[in-house]
N, C-alpha and C positions, 0 to 999 in steps of 0.2 A: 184529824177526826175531832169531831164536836160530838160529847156525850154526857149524861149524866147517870147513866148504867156502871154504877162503880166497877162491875165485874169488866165491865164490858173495858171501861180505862186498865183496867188492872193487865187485862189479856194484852189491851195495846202496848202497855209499858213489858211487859216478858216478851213481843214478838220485836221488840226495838224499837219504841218510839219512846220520846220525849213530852213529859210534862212541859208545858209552854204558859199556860195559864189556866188559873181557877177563876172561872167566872159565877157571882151570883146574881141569878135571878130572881120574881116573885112568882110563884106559881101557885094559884087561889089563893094568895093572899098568906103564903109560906115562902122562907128562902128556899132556895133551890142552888146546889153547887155546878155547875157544870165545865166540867174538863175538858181544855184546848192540845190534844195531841198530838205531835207532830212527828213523820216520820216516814222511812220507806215502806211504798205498799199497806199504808192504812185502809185503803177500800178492801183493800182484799182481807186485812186483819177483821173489818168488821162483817164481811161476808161469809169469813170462816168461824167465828164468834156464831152467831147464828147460823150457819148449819149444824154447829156441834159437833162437826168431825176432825178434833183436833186434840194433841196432846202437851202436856205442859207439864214443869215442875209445879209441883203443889205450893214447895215454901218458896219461891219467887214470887208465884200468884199469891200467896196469901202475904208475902211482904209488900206487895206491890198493892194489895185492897188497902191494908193498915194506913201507909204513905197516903194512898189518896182520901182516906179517910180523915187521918190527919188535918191533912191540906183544907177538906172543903169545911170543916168543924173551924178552924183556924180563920179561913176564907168569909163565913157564914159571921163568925162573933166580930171581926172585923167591921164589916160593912153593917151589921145590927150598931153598932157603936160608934159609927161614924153619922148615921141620920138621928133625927130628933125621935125625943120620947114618942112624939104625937103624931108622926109618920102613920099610915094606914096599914103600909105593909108590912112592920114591925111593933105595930101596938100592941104591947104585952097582954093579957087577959088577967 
């Protein structure tokens, strides 16, 4: 599963899948984190994600948003610091 729906990773990593990697993007001209999930039955996690009929421990879900939150702030300052000042999609204001 390919996301940038925190929640939506968050759900994936409590139904059994694996962070595999944080991808950043630019998106209008913003990083953007997005999460490589990996795992059994991720179409169906993301099917059941959006219908909303599903139940889940709270504090995994909410360890599991932190974690990816983490990761993509981590992910994000990373890749800002590895291109130059004068980059278009990282020029500071």
């Amino acid at each position: 599963m390919e996301t940038d729906d925190l929640f939506l990773g968050a759900f994936g990593l409590v139904r059994g899948g694996e962070l595999v990697e944080v991808e950043v993007r630019g998106l209008n001209g913003r990083p953007v984190a997005v999460f490589h999930i990996a795992g059994p039955d991720m179409d169906d996690v993301e099917r059941e994600y959006h219908q909303g009929h599903t139940r889940v421990d709270l504090r995994l879900l909410k360890s599991s948003v932190r974690r990816l939150k983490d990761r993509a702030f981590d992910a994000i300052r990373k890749e800002e610091s590895s291109h130059a000042q004068g980059s278009p999609l990282y020029r500071r204001r």
